[in-house]
C-alpha positions, 0 to 999 in steps of 0.5 A: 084182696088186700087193698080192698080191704084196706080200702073198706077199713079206711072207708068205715074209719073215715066214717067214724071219725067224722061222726066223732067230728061232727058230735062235737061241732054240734055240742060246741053250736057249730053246725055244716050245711055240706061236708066235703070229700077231696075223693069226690075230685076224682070222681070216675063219672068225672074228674075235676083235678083233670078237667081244671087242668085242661081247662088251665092249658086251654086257656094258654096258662100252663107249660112244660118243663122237665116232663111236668105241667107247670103253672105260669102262677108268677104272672098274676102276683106269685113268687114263683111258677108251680107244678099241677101235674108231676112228669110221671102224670100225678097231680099235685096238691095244688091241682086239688085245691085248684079244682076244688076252689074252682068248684067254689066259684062256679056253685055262684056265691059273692064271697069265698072264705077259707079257714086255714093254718097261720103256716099256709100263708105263702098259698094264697097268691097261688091259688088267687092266681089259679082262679084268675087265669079259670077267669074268676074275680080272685078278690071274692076269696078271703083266707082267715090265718088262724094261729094255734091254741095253748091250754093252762090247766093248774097253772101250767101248761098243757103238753100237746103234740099231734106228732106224739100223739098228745093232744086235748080235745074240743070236746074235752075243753067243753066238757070242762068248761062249759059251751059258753065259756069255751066259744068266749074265750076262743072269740077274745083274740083275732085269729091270727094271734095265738091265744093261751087258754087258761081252763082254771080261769074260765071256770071261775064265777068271778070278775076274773071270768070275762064271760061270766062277767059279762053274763053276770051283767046281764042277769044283773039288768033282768033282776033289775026289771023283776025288782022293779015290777014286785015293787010296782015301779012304773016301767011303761013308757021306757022308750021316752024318759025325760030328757036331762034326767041322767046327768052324771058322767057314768051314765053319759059313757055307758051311752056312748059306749051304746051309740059306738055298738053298731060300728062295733058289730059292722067292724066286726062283720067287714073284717071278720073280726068277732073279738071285736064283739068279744071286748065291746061286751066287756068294756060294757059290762065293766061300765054297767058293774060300776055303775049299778054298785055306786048307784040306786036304780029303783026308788029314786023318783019317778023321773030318775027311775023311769030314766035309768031303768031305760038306760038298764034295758039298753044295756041290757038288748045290747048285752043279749045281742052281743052275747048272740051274736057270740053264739053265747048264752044271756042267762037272765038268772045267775 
């Protein structure tokens, strides 16, 4: 019949789209353990929207009003109460989500973080205080906002409008700028702030080009070490310099900048904040730059080049982590 078909057709679509979804992730390096179908929650061996809901009214946290299920959300840091079961017995939306976060905190992890839309924040007190009252602590739960992306493509604006149909995929974003490129420049901003993506810029191998900046500055400090070992430049013992050597202020900030790396990438994990990462790498890279065009490394004596070809290799780990850490490739050649 017509709605078994209908179902059929939407089962093989469904399938189809994710496969196309989950292409895409993978050539972008991001990669699900488990994918999730919202169906499953109303699963006929066992339906965790109405066993959630049950479990809520056990517990003395719903009432009734004008036939519908009511949530007592208000008393636990809501603005207001909130329908779960409309009076003619349909779930809402939040009985979904309810039951799927409470799901969450029962697989026993220590901390729950969701991705969701900038235009979703007014749900997140709804839906900590659902957790709450199914007894469950709702400050494991963090929500990342994320706010939307604009693309410049030839110096104009790219028109996008999901309502119309008009949009630019990731995997075309990809395909033109590359992996590398594309993750960078997604990581620049918190997630919150709406980020203008300009596709020219990201092409560019220039000083312009942040990502091919920093790349650069990392290929940069692996020439140094291949120069140094044809030229037979004593590279053992790197870990020891000489104290003292390196007395120019040039040197003494990009050490500093060295020291401050750890808090930078602790900052960026306790807040979840990777551009953090992002602009420590930049301002790095853009020391090293200015350093290595108004300095010579190799030749400068034994001393001095054993000393500031370990500053080089300090750069140059921190420089690689920092890009892995980013999910960004530190090619050693450019």
């Amino acid at each position: 019949d017509e709605e078994a078909f209908l179902a059929q057709a939407g089962g093989i679509a469904k399938e189809l789209i994710l496969e196309d979804i989950e292409k895409s992730l993978i050539e972008f390096r991001v990669r699900f353990d488990e994918w999730f179908s919202e169906s499953s929650l109303f699963s006929e061996n066992g339906n965790k929207v109405e066993e959630a809901v049950a479990e809520l009214e056990a517990n003395g946290k719903l009432y009734v009003k004008d036939g519908a299920k009511w949530l007592a959300s208000s008393a636990y840091g809501d603005e207001k109460d909130r329908v779960v079961v409309r009076d003619d017995g349909r779930p809402t939306y939040l009985a979904s989500d309810i039951a799927y976060h409470h799901l969450k905190y029962e697989r026993g992890f220590d901390h729950y973080i969701n991705i969701w839309g900038a235009d979703h924040h007014g749900y997140l007190p709804r839906v900590r205080a659902a957790m709450e009252m199914l007894g469950h602590d709702p400050e494991k739960l963090d929500v990342l906002f994320v706010q939307f992306v604009s693309l410049r493509r030839g110096g104009e604006a790219v028109q996008m409008s999901t309502r119309s149909g008009e949009f630019e995929e990731l995997s075309t974003v990809v395909d033109e700028v590359g992996v590398d490129a594309a993750r960078f420049f997604f990581l620049m901003r918190s997630a919150d702030t709406a980020l203008e993506f300009d596709l020219d810029l990201a092409k560019e191998q220039s000083s312009e080009n942040p990502v091919y900046y920093v790349q650069y500055a990392h290929a940069r400090a692996c020439s140094l070490f291949r120069q140094a070992g044809e030229e037979g430049e004593l590279l053992d013992g790197l870990i020891e310099p000489t104290p003292g050597v390196l007395v120019l202020d040039e040197e003494h900030q990009i050490m500093k900048n060295l020291l401050e790396w750890p808090d930078v990438v602790r900052t960026a994990a306790e807040r979840f904040e990777p551009h953090h990462v992002t602009f420590g790498l930049i301002a790095l890279a853009k020391q090293f730059h200015a350093y290595y065009n108004r300095n010579r490394i190799l030749g400068q004596g034994e001393e001095l080049t054993r000393a500031r070809l370990c500053l080089t290799k300090c750069v140059q780990v921190v420089l690689k982590n920092g890009l892995n850490l980013l999910g960004v490739s530190a090619p050693e050649e450019m």
